[in-house]
N, C-alpha and C positions, 0 to 999 in steps of 0.2 A: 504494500500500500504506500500511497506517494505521500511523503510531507506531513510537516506541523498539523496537527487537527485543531482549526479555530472555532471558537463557541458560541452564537448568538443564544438571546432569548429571546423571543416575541410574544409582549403583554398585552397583544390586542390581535383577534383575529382578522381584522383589517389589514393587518401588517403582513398576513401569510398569503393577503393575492397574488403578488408578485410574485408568489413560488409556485402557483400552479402546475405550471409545465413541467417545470424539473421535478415539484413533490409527483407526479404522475409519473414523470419518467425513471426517478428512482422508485416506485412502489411496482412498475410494470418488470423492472429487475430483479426481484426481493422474491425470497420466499411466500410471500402473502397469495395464497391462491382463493382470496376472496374481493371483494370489492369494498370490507368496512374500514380500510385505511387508507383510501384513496380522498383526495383535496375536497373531491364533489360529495362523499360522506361526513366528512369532519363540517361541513359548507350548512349542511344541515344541523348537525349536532349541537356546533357552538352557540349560535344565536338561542337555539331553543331551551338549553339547557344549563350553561355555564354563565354566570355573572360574568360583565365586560372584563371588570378588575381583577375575577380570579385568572386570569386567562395566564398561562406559561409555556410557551414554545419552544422547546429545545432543540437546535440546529447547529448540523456539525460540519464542516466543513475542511477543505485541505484547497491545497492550489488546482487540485485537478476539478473542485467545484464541489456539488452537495454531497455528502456520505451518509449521515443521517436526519431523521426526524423523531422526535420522539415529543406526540399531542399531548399536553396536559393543561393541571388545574390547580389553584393552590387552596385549598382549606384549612377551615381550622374549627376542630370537632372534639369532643371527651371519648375516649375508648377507655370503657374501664375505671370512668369517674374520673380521667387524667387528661387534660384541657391540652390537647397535640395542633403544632404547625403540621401538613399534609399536604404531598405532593402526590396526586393522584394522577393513573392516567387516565382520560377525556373520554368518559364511557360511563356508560350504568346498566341496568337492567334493556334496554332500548340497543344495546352493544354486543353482536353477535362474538365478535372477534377482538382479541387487541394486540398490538405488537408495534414495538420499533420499527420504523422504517429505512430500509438498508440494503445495502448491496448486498447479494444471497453469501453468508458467511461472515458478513463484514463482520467480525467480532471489535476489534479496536475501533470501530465507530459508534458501537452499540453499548461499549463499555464504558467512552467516552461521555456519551449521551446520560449514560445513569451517574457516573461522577459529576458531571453538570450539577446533578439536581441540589447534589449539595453548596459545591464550590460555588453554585450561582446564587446562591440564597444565606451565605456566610454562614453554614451549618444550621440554619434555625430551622430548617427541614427535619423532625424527630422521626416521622415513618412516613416512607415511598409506596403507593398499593398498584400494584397491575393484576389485572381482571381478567379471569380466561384467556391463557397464555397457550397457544398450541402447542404441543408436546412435540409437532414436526418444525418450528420455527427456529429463525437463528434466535431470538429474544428469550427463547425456551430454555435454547444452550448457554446463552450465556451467564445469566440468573442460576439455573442449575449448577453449575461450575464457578458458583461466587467467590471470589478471591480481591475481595473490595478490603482495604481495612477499615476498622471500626464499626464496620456493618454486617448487620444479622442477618441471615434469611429464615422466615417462617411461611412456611405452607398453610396460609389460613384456611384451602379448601381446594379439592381436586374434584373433578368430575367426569365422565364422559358424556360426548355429545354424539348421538345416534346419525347415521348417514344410510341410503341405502344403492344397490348398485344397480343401475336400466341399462349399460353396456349391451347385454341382448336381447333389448325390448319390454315394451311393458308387460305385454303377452306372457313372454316368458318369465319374467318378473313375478307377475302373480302368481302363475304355474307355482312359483316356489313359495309363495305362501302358505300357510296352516288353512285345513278344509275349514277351522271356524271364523280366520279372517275374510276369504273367499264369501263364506253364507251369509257372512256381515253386509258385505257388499251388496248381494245379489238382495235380503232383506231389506233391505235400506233402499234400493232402486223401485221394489215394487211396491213397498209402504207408499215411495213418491210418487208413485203413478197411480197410485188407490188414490192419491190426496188430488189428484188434478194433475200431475205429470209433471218431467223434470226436464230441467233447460240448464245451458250455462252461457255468459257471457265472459270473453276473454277479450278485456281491454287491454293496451300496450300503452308505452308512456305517450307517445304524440296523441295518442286520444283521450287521454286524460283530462277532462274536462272540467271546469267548475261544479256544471250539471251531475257528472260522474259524481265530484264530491261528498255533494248535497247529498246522493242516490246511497254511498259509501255511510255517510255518518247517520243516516237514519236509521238502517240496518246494524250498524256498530253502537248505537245506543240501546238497541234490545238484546246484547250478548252480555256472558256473566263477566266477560274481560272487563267491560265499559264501568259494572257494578264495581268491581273490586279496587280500580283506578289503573288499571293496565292496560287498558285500550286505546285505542290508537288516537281518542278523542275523548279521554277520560280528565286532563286537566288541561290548562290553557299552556302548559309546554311540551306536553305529548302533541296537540295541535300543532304549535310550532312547527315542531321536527316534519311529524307525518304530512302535514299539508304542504311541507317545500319540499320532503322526499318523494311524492305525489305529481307535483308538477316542476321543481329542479333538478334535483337527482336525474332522475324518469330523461330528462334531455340529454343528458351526459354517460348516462349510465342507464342499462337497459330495466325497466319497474313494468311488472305484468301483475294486471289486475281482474280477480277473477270471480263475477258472482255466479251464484246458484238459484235459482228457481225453481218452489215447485207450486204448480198451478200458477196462480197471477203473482205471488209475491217471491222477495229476495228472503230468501232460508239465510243464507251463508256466504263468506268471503274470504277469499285466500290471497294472499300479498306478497308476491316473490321479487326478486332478481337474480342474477347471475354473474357466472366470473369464468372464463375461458369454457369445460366443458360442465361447468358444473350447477345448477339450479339452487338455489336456498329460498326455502320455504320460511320471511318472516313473521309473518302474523296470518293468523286466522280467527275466525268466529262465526258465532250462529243464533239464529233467533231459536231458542228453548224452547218456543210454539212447534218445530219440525222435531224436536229433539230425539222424538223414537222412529225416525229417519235414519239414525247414523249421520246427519248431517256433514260434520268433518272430514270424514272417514269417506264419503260420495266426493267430495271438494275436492280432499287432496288427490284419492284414485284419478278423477276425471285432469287433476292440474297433470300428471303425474305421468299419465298416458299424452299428454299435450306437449311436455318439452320433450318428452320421450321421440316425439313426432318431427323433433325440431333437431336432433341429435344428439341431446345434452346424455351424457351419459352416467350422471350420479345426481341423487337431491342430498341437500343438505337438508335435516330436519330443525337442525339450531338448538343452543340452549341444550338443558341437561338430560339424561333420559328420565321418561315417564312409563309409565304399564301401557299407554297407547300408543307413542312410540317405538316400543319395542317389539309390537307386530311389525311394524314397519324396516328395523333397523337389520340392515347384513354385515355394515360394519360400522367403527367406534373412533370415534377422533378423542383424544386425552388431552383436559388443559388441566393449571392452576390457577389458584385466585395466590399471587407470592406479596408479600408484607416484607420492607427492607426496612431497619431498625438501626436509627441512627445511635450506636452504644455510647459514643461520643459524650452524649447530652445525658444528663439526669434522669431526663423522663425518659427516654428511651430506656436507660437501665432499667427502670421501675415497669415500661410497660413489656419488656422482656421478661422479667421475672416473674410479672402476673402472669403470662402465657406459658412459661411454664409450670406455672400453678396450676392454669388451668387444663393443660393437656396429661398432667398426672391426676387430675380429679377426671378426667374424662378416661384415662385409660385402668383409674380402680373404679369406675363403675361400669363398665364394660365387663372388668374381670368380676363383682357381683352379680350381674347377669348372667353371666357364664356360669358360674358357681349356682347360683340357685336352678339353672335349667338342670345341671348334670345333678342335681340333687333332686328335683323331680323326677329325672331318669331312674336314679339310683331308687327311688320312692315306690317309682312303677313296677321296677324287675322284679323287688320285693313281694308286691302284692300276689294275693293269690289271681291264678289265670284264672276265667272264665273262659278259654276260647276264642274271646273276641275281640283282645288285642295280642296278637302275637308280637316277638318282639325280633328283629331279623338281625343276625352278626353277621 
């Protein structure tokens, strides 16, 4: 790698237009084989979610021009009753993906980019948080292999996120389903046709209309998403985001939008994009009136047969697995949620030691769980048989 690596921040996201082209053209080089770190994502994110003034931008640079980016936010929160400066990166629940932006390997631009956080902010940075870290990414590697001084790493949380393969059609796809996902389907299509029959509309971003909107957030107001505050129009910054992912994103980057009809009205809606061959499936929902439709379960098959048709050959499901998911999933993509601990600082001491308090109070009540099941084991073998639980070694 060539040269000094030099360090901006940018405290307004204003400031990051002018990187457009090159943040695109280092993200089109990068391991990222998704589209939520790209300029035209974060273009959405910020405005709708992040205060002007939290705004921190880390960008890395050498004489041969950009090496990294690394999107964030500055906060300041109690974890644990203990009032923390926080360098978060630029994502929340609305954030499928996260990761440094970089030349595919570039580790000393990546490494760079996380020494910023401190050196940019004269250590009052006490803990760093990155959110669903792909396990295939160079930001995975290098956090994994932390060799920072004075900083901790903790795995606040791991997860897998479900993916499934259409490589050879959807046909054959389902073919490999379980006979009770398959009778879901076929259930679910003739409940629809009992009720007045079923349609879909598949809108693409250039037709995305204000009308579409309007058509969009009527129907997303009667899902249990909209109820809980997770819906795509559930608070005035969820709007934000989703009404310029809708109509800007959508111009830059490909957004397919997709209702369900059965009889006169819209049941349900699916909200994808894409990234080289691969479809992700972000949001869905359905009006509870279809609900012993399968409503979802019809959306996604019919979305699912549709990019299948276009030649994508994998969906992303997103997000962690669920019990409905896991019909769906063939394979698993692995992140973390990682927490970097400034030991430097006081508080960082103090919120170091509570986490290890708290992961030894988590792993002797795990071992008490343990202990009382094999003690009801040991409870059962004792009892006399009546024949009707056998017990299998």
């Amino acid at each position: 790698m060539a040269g000094k690596l030099k360090i901006e921040v940018l405290r307004s996201w204003g400031q990051a237009a002018q990187l457009q082209t090159e943040w695109n053209n280092l993200h089109n080089g990068s391991q990222c084989g998704h589209p939520f770190t790209t300029y035209e994502w974060f273009d959405c994110w910020y405005p709708a979610f992040c205060e002007p003034e939290n705004v921190a931008i880390i960008v890395v640079r050498d004489e041969s021009g950009l090496r990294s980016i690394l999107p964030g936010m500055l906060l300041r929160q109690r974890i644990g009753g203990i009032p923390l400066n926080i360098f978060s990166y630029a994502g929340n629940g609305h954030s499928p993906r996260c990761g440094i932006i970089s030349k595919r390997d570039d580790s000393e631009a990546i490494r760079a980019a996380i020494k910023a956080i401190w050196n940019s902010f004269r250590n009052e940075i006490i803990l760093a948080i990155f959110m669903g870290v792909d396990k295939d990414s160079s930001t995975y590697n290098v956090l994994s292999t932390n060799n920072l001084p004075h900083l901790t790493l903790h795995i606040e949380h791991s997860f897998k996120s479900p993916a499934f393969d259409l490589s050879k059609g959807w046909e054959s796809y389902l073919a490999s389903r379980s006979k009770n996902f398959r009778h879901r389907v076929r259930q679910g299509r003739n409940q629809a046709k009992r009720m007045g029959g079923l349609k879909y509309d598949i809108i693409s971003s250039e037709a995305i209309s204000e009308n579409i909107i309007e058509r969009l957030k009527l129907l997303e107001a009667k899902t249990w998403q909209h109820k809980s505050g997770s819906g795509l129009f559930s608070t005035l910054e969820n709007e934000r985001f989703y009404y310029k992912l809708l109509r800007s994103f959508g111009k830059e980057r490909e957004i397919t939008l997709c209702f369900q009809q059965i009889g006169d009205k819209d049941s349900a809606y699916e909200l994808s994009t894409s990234y080289a061959n691969t479809a992700f499936f972000l949001k869905y929902g359905y009006d509870s009136e279809f609900g012993n439709c399968h409503p979802g379960l019809l959306i996604q098959s019919y979305l699912s047969e549709y990019v299948s048709s276009l030649g994508f050959n994998e969906v992303d499901l997103l997000g962690e697995m669920s019990e409905e998911k896991e019909r769906w999933q063939t394979h698993l993509r692995e992140h973390r949620n990682y927490w970097i601990i400034n030991k430097k600082a006081v508080r960082g001491e103090i919120l170091f030691a509570e986490l290890r308090v708290h992961n030894v109070l988590k792993r002797f009540t795990r071992m008490l769980k343990h202990d009382k099941t094999l003690h009801e084991r040991s409870g059962n073998m004792g009892a006399p048989s009546t024949g009707e639980n056998k017990i299998s070694r």
